[in-house]
C-alpha positions in Angstrom: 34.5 48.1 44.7 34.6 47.7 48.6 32.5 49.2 51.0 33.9 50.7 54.7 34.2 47.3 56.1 36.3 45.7 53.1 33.7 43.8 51.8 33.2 43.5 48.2 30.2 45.3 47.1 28.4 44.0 43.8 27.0 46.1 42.0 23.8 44.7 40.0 23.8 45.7 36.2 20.7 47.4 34.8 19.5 45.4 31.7 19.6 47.2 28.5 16.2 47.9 27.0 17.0 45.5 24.2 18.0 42.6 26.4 14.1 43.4 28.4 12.7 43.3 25.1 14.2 40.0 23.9 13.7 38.4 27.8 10.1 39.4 26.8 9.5 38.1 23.6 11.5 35.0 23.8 8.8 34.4 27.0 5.6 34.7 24.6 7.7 32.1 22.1 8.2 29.6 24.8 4.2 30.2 25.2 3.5 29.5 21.6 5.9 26.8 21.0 4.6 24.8 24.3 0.7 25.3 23.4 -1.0 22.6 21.7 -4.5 22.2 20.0 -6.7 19.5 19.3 -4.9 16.6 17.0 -1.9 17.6 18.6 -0.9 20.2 15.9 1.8 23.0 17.3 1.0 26.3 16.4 4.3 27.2 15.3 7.4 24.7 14.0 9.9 26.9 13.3 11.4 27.8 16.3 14.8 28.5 15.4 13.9 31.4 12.9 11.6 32.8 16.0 14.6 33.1 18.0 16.3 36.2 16.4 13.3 37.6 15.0 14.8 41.3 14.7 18.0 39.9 12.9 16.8 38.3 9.7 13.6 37.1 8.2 13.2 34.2 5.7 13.3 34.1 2.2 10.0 34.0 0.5 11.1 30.6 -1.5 11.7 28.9 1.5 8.7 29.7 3.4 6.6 28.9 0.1 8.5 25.3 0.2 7.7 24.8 4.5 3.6 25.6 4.0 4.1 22.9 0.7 5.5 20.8 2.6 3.2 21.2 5.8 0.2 20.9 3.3 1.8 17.3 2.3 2.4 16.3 5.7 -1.3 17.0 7.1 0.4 19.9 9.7 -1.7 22.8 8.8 0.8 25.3 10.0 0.4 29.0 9.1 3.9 30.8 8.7 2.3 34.3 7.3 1.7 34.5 10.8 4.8 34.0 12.1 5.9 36.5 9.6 3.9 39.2 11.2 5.0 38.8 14.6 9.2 39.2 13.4 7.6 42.7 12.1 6.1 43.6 15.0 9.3 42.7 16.4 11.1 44.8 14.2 9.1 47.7 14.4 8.6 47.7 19.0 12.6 47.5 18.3 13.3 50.2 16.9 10.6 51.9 18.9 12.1 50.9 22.3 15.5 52.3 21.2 14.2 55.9 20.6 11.9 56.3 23.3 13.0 56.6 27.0 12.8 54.0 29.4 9.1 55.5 30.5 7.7 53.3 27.1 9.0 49.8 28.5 5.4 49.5 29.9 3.9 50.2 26.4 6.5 47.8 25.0 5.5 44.6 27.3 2.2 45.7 26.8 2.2 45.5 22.8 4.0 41.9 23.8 1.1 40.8 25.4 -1.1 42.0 22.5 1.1 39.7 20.1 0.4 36.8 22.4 -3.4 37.8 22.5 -3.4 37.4 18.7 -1.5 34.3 18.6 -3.8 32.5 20.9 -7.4 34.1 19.1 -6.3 34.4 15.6 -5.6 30.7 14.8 -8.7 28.3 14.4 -7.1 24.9 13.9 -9.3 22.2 13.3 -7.5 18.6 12.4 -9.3 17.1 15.2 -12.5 16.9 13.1 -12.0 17.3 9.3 -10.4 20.9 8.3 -12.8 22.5 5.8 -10.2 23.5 3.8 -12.0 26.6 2.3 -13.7 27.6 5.8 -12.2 31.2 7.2 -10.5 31.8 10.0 -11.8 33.4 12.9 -8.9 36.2 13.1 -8.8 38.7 10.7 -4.9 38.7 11.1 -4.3 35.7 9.5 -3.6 35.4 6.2 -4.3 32.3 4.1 -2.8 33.5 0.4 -0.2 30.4 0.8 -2.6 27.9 2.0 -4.9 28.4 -0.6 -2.4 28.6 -3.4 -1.0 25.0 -1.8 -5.3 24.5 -2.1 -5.7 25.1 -5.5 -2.5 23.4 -6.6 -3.2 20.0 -5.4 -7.5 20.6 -6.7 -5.9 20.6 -9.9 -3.3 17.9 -9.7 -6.0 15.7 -8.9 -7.5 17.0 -11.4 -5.0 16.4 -14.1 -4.6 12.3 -12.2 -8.6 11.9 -13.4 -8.2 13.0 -16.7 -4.9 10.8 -17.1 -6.0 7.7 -15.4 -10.0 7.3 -15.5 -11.1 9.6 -18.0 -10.1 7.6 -20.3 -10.8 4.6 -23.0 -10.9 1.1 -21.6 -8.6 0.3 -24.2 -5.6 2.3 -23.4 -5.9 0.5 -19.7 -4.1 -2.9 -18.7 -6.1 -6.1 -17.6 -5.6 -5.3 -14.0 -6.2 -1.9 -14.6 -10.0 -2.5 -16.0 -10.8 -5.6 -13.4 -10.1 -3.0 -10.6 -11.9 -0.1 -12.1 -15.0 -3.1 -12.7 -15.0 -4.1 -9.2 -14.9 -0.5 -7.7 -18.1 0.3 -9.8 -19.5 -2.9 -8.3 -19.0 -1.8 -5.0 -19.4 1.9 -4.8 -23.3 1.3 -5.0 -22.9 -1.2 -1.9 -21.1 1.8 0.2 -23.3 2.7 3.2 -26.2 1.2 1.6 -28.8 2.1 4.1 -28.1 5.5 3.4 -29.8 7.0 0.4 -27.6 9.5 0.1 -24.7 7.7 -1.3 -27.2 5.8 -4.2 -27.0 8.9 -5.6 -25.5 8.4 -9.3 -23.0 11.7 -8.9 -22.0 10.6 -5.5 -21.1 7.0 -7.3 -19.3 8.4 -9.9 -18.0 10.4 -7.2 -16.1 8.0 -5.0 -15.5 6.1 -8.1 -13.2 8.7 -9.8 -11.4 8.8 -6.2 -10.6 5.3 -5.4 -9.6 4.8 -8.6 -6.8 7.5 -9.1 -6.0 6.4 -5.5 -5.5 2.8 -6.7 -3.8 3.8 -10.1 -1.1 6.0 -7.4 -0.6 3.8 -4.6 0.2 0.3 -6.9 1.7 -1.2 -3.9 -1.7 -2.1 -2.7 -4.4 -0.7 -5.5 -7.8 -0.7 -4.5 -9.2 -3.4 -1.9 -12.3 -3.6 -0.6 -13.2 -1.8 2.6 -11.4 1.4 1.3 -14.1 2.7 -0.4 -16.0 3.2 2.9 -12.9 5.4 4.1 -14.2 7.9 1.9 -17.5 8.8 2.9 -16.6 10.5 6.3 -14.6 12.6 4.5 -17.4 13.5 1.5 -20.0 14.4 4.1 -18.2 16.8 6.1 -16.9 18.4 3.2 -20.6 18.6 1.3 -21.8 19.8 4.8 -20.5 23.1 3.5 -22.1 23.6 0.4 -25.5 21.2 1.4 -27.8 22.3 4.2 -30.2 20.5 6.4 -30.6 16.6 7.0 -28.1 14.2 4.9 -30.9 12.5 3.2 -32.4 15.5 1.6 -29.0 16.0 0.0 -29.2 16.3 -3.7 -25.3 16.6 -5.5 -26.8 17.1 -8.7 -27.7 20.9 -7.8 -24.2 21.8 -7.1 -22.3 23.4 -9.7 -19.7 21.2 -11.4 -16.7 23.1 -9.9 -18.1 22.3 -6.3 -17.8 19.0 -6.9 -14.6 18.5 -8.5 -13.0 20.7 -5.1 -14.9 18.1 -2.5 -13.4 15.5 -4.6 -10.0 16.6 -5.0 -10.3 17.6 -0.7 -11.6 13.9 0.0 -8.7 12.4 -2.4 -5.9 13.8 -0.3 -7.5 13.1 2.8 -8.0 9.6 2.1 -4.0 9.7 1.2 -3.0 11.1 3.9 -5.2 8.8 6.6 -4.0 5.9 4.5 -0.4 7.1 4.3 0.4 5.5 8.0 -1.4 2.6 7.3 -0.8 1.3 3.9 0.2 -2.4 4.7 -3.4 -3.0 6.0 -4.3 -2.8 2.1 -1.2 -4.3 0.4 -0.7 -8.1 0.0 -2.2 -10.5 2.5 -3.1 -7.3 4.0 0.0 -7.7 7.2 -1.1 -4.7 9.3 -4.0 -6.1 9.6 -3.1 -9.2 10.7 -0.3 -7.9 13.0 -3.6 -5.9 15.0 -5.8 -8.8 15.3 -2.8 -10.6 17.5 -2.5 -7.5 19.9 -6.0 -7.5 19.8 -6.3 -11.3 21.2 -3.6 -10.4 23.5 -5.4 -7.4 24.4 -9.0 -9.2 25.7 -7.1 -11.9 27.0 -5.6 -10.2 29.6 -8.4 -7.5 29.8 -11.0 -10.0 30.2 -10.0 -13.0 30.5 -13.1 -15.0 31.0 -14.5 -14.3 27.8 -10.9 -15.1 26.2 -11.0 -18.7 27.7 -14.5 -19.0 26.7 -14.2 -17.9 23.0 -11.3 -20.4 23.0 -13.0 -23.3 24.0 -15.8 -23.1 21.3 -12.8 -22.0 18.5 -13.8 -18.6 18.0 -11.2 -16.9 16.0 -10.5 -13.0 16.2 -9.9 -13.0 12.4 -13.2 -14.3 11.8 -14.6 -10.6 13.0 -12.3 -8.6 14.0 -10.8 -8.2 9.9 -13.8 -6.4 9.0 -13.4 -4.3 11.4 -10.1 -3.2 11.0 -10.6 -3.3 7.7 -13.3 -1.0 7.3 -12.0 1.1 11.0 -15.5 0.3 12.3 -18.1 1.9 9.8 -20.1 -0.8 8.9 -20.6 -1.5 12.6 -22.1 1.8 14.0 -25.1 3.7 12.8 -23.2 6.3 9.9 -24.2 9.6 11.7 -22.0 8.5 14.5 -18.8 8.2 12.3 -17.6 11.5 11.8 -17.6 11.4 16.2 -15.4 8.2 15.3 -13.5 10.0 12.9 -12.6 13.1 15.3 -11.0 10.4 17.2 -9.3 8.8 14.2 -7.6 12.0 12.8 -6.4 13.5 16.7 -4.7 9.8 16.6 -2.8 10.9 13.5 0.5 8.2 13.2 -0.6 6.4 16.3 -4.2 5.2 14.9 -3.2 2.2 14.2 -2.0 1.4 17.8 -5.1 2.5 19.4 -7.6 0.9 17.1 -7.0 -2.3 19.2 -8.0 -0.6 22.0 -11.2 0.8 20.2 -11.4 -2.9 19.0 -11.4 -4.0 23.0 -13.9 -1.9 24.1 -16.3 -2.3 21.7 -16.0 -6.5 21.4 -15.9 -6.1 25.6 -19.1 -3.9 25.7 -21.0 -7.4 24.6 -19.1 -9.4 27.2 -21.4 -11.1 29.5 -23.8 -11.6 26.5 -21.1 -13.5 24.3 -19.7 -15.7 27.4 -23.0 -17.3 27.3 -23.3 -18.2 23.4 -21.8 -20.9 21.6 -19.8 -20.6 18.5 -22.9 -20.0 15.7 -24.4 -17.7 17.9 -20.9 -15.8 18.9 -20.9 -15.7 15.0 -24.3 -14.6 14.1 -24.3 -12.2 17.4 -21.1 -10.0 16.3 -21.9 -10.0 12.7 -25.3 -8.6 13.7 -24.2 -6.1 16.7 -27.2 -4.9 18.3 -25.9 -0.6 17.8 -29.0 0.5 15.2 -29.9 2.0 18.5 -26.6 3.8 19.5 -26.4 7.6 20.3 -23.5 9.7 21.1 -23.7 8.1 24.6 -22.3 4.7 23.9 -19.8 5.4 21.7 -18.0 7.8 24.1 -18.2 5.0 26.4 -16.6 2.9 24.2 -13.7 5.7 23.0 -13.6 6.4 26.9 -12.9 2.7 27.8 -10.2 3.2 25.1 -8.3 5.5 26.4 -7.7 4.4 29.6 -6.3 0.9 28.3 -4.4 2.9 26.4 -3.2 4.6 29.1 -3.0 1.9 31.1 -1.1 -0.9 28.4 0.2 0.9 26.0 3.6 2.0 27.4 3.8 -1.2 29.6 4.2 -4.2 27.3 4.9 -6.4 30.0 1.8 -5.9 31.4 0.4 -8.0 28.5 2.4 -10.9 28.3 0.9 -13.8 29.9 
């Protein structure tokens, strides 16, 4: 319409109080679906069904498949949640449309509450180990999937034991009963200046799990170094049923079920940190090999002093660098400093094998002016015997520290490491 001087006159249109509502909560979805946590896990991955929550809801088989699959994956992703807020949608809905427009204050305010619980209610924890059994801290969140998923894959592993190692050497192959021999040769030599892991159930222990790992993965079977993967992961999960100091640990007082639940928790675990790096284990071990070049490159152009130096008295990188790649570092720090490594480790998720060079760096570079005035024995003899029997907390975060900003600084700039 015009006005008295011919103008054209907009008029603004008044949002409905269903349009107000959906501008609302699509805001607090955009809030959810941009907030990370530690180990870079997303509190919500189904954004599409979020975006017409009031229209239609899921069908129970196929969120029962997602939090499967989310359990396979190693994203701990809780969808009953997600559930809940499309009913709270539902029901502020079709409150809005009977009250008057006096309620849209209660209406954003209930929005804010949903956000409020979003943010309190979930407790993720896949930058240290997720204690699979441990609560959450909201009382909102339900965990009937997760632990159905839980107790599914306890007693798979349970039913791979009792196919593939609970049973007479004479039903195995030749290969099968050399690896299951050399697994119980080195499962007593895992951590040994720890007493905790001499412990005849822990040995019997790890051996059931590296086994039915081996029998499941044939492409690379069991290979030494693996079987210190595991302990990280049977600590922190002991830690819940086990009080006090490591060494005053005794598995034998646990009931039977307890044990068979950290085991089957530490198999997939192991899988699933093994999963992105399988061709470190398989033959001629390739991954491995393929990090000790970066890692050459890496100190050459990082410190290059100490490059030229090791290269005049024929110090290869293989020569220690294999172990520790092989074994992610374990043998070379005091133990109660690896599940601090391991926090590190598991945030990495895909991407640790890319960053263990630059863990690599900075720990080889920490001993820099000490090795550039060694010869080749005592280069040798120094990093086989590293002086860290003394470490705290302290020096490793310098190391992981260091790390990251060569990471930050190489990683996405290639160039910058060609010679």
């Amino acid at each position: 319409m015009r006005n008295n001087d011919g103008e054209v006159e907009r008029k603004e249109s008044i949002p409905s109080l269903d349009t107000r509502f959906n501008q609302t909560l699509r805001s607090v979805q955009g809030l959810v679906q941009g907030r990370s946590f530690p180990g870079k896990v997303l509190l919500s991955r189904r954004s599409e069904s979020l975006k017409d929550s009031s229209s239609a809801e899921n069908p129970p088989d196929i969120e029962r498949s997602r939090s499967e699959d989310d359990f396979r994956s190693g994203e701990h992703t809780d969808t009953s949640f997600e559930g809940e807020l499309q009913s709270t949608s539902k029901v502020t809905n079709e409150t809005t449309i009977s009250k008057p427009p006096s309620s849209i204050t209660n209406m954003e305010s209930t929005s804010r509450e949903a956000q409020k619980l979003m943010f309190g209610a979930r407790a993720t924890d896949s930058a240290r180990v997720m204690k699979f059994t441990k609560e959450l801290s909201g009382s909102t969140v339900i965990l009937d999937r997760r632990e159905g998923v839980l107790t599914r894959k306890r007693l798979e592993y349970l039913e791979c034991v009792s196919q593939y190692h609970d049973i007479p050497d004479i039903e195995r192959s030749y290969d099968e009963i050399n690896m299951l021999r050399q697994i119980a040769v080195d499962c007593p030599r895992t951590v040994p200046d720890v007493t905790f892991f001499q412990q005849e159930e822990v040995q019997k222990s790890l051996e059931r799990i590296l086994y039915t790992w081996a029998i499941r993965h044939p492409a690379s079977g069991y290979v030494q170094g693996i079987n210190d993967l595991v302990t990280p992961f049977l600590v922190v999960f002991l830690s819940e049923y086990l009080e006090g100091d490591m060494g005053n640990w005794l598995v034998a007082d646990l009931p039977s079920q307890k044990i068979s639940d950290v085991e089957a928790d530490c198999y997939w675990c192991l899988s699933k940190l093994l999963d992105g790096m399988q061709d470190h284990y398989t033959f001629a071990q390739p991954g491995i090999q393929r990090l000790i070049f970066k890692l050459k490159e890496l100190v050459q152009r990082i410190d290059e002093p100490l490059s030229r130096h090791m290269e005049e008295q024929g110090l290869e990188f293989i020569q220690f660098a294999f172990r520790w790649f092989n074994c992610l570092l374990i043998r070379e720090i005091p133990f109660h400093l690896v599940t601090r490594l391991w926090d590190t480790y598991l945030a990495e998720g895909d991407a640790l094998p890319d960053f263990l060079v630059y863990i690599s760096a900075s720990f080889l570079l920490t001993w820099s002016d000490k090795l550039q005035k060694l010869d080749f024995q005592g280069m040798v003899l120094f990093l086989q015997h590293l002086p860290t029997h003394n470490w705290t907390h302290h020096e490793l975060e310098m190391v992981l520290s260091r790390a990251y900003m060569w990471h930050t600084m190489f990683n996405s700039s290639p160039s910058h490491l060609s010679s």
